[in-house]
C-alpha positions in Angstrom: 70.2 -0.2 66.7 68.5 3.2 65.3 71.2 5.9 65.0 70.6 9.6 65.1 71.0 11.6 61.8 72.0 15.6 61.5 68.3 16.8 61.8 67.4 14.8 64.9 70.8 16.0 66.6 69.7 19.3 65.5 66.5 19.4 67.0 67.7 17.4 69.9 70.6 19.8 71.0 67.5 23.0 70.1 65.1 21.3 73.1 68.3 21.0 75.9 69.3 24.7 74.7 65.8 26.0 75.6 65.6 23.9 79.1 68.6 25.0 79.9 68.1 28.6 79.2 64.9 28.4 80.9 66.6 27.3 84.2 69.2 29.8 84.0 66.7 32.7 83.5 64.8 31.5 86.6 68.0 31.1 88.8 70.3 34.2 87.3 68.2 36.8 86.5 70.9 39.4 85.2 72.1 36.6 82.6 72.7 38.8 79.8 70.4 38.5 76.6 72.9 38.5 74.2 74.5 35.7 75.1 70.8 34.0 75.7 70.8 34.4 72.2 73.7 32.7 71.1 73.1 29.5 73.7 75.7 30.8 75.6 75.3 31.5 79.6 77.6 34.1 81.3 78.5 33.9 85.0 77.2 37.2 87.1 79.9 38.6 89.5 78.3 39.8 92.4 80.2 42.8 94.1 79.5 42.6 97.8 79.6 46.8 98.0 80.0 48.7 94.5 79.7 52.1 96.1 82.0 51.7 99.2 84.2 50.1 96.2 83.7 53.5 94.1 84.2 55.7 97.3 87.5 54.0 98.2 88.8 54.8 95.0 87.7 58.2 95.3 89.5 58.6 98.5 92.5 57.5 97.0 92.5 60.0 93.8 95.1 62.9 93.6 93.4 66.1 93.1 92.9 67.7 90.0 95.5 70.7 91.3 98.1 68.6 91.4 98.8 69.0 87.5 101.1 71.2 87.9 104.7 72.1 86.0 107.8 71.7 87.7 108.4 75.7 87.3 104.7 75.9 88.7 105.7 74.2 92.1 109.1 76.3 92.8 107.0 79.5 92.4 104.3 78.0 94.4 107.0 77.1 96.8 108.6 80.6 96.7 105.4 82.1 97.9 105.0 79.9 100.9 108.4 80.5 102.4 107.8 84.4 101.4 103.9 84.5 103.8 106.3 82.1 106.0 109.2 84.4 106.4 107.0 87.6 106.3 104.7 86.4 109.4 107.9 85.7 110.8 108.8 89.0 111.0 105.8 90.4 111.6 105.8 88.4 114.9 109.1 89.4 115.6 108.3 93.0 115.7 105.2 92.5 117.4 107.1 90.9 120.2 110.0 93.0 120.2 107.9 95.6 121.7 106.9 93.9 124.6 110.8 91.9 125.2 111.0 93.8 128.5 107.9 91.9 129.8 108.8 88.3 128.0 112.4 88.5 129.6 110.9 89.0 133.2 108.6 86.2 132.8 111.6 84.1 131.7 113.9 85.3 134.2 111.1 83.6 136.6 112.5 80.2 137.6 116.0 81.6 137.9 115.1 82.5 141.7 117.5 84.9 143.4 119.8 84.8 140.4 121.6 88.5 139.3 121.9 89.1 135.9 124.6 90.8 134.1 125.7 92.8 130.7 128.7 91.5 130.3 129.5 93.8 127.1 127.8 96.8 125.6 124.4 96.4 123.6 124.6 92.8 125.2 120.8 93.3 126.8 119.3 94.9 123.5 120.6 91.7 121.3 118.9 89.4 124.1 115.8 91.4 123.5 115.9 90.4 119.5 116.9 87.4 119.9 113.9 86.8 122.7 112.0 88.5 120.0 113.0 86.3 117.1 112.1 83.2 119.0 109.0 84.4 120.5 107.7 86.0 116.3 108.5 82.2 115.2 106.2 80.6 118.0 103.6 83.2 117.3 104.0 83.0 113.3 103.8 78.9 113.4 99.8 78.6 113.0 100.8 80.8 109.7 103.7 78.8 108.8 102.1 75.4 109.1 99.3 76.8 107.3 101.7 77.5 104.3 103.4 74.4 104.5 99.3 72.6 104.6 98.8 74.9 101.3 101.9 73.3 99.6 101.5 69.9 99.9 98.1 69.8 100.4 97.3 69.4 95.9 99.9 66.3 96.0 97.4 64.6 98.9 94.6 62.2 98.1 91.4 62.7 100.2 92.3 59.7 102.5 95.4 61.4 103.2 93.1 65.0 103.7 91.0 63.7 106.3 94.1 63.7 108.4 95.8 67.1 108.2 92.9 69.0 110.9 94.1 66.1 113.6 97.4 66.7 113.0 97.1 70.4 112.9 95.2 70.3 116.4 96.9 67.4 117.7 100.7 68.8 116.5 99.7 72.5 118.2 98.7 71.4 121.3 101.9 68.6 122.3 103.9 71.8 121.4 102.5 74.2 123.3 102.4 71.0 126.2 106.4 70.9 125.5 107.1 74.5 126.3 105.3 74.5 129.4 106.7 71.1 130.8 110.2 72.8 130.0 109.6 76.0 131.4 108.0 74.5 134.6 109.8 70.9 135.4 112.8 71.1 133.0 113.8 74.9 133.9 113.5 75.1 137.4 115.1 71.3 137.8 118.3 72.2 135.6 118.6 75.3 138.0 118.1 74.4 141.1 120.7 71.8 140.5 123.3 74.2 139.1 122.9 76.7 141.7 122.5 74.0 144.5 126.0 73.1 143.0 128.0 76.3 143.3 126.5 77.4 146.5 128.8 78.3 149.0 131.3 78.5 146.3 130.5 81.2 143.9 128.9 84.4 144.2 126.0 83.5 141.7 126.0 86.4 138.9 125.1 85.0 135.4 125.4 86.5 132.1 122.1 87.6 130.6 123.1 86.2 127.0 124.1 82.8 128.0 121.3 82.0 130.4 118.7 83.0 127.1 120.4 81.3 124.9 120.4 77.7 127.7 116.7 78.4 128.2 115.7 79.8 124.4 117.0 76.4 123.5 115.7 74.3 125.9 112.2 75.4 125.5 111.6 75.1 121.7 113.8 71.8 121.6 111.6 70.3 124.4 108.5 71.1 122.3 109.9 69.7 118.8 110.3 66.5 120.9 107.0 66.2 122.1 105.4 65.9 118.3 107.1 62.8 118.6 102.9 60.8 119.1 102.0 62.6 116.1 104.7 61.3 113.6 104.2 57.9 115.4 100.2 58.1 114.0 100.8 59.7 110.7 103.3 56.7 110.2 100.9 54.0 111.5 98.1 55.5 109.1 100.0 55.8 106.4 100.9 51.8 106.5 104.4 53.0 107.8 104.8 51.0 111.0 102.8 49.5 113.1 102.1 49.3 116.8 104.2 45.7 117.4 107.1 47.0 114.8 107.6 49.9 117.2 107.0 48.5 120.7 109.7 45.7 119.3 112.3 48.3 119.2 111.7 49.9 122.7 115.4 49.2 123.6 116.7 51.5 120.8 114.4 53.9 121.9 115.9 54.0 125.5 119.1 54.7 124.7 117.9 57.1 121.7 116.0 59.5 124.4 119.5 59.1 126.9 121.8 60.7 123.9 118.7 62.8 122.8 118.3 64.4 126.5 122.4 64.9 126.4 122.4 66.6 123.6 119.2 68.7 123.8 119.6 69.9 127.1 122.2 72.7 127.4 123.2 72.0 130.9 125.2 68.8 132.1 123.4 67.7 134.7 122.3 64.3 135.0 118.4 65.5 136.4 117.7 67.8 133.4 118.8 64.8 130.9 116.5 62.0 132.9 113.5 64.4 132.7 113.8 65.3 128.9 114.7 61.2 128.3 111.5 60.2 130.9 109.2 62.6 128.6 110.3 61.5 125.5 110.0 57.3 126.6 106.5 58.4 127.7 105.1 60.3 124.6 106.7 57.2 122.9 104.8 54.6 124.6 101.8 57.0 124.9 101.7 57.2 121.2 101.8 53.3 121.0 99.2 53.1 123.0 96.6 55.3 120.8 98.3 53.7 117.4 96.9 50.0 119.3 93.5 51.9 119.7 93.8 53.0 116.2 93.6 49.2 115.4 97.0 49.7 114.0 
């Protein structure tokens, strides 16, 4: 039997090197020369999308503004609540000059009601505080625009693409709450109270107490109703998810019972039901578009 020196191994191993370089070349084109050089073959990794890889990451960087000292974000801070505090005012004042007008339109669903001053100055202090409440509603767009300036540099562009949504969409269920209170909640508590008394009492109200019940009532009923919008913004955010909070639906029925007893300044049982009846259906509302959402 004929054994193979050092030279014919030599020159055999050259011959398979070349073949198989040649096949590789024809099969992986991006086989890198280098390693053609050395006999050595390198395995290509195919990316199924580089750029939708590359723009992902993109959407997920922090901006540049974020680089920021600690100092640097308590002044920054400082200034918000100052434009905040300032529209605020502004708004007030602004209102405060047409609080005879506001207080008739509030004094609306209280139907064949007499109001009283039950102590001096009692009527001017309504007006402020009708005033104050009215310069916040106006001043919001202004104060949610300061708190969108503050947090806005800690964001990453994924997380931007949602703040106009939740500007529009957080606006308009507000402005929805307000007028489901001051047309189903108002007149409902009222009739009920006065329905109550009739035939009883002489009915002659105090101006400061029937503000404050409806005051209350109104911007409480339209805090409530962003309820849809902190549903999404936790659903996009990888929070919860549609099944997590349809599971706890229970909770959520009694939640909106104690939430409509304590929100709602009157006793009645009518007032509470409608408040808890909104609030179940913004909740399951808001389910529904997180399940559209694909969430």
């Amino acid at each position: 039997m004929k054994y193979f020196d050092s030279k014919h191994l030599t020159t055999l191993s050259s011959i398979i090197e070349k073949n198989v370089l040649k096949i590789s070349s024809a099969m992986t084109p991006e086989v890198d020369t280098d390693l053609q050089s050395t006999g050595e073959l390198s395995t290509a990794i195919w990316s199924p999308d580089p750029d939708l890889n590359e723009e992902l990451d993109e959407l997920d960087e922090l901006s540049a503004e974020l680089e920021m000292s600690f100092f640097d974000h308590l002044e920054e801070l400082r200034l918000r609540i100052f434009y905040s505090i300032l529209a605020v005012a502004i708004g007030a004042m602004g209102c405060f000059v047409y609080a005879k007008q506001i207080v008739q339109v509030l004094e609306i669903p209280a139907v064949g009601i007499k109001f009283l001053q039950l102590a001096p100055g009692e009527y001017f202090f309504v007006s402020v505080k009708v005033a104050g409440y009215c310069g916040l509603l106006v001043a919001s767009p202004v104060i949610l625009y300061q708190i969108i300036r503050f947090v806005l540099p800690g964001l990453t562009r994924r997380e931007r693409q949602l703040v106009l949504p939740v500007v529009i969409g957080s606006s308009v269920l507000f402005v929805g709450g307000i007028a489901f209170a001051y047309y189903a909640l108002i007149p409902a508590a009222l009739n009920f109270l006065i329905g109550y008394g009739e035939n009883v009492v002489e009915q002659a109200w105090s101006i400061d107490r029937y503000f404050e019940f409806v005051l209350v009532l109104l911007f409480a009923t339209g805090l409530l109703f962003e309820l849809p919008v902190v549903q999404i913004l936790l659903s996009l955010l990888g929070i919860l998810s549609s099944a997590v909070m349809l599971s706890g639906w229970k909770s959520v029925v009694v939640g909106s019972m104690v939430v409509g007893a304590i929100v709602t300044p009157s006793t009645d049982p009518l007032t509470q039901s409608l408040l808890a009846g909104a609030v179940l259906a913004l909740y399951f509302g808001g389910i529904g578009v997180v399940k559209l959402l694909g969430k």
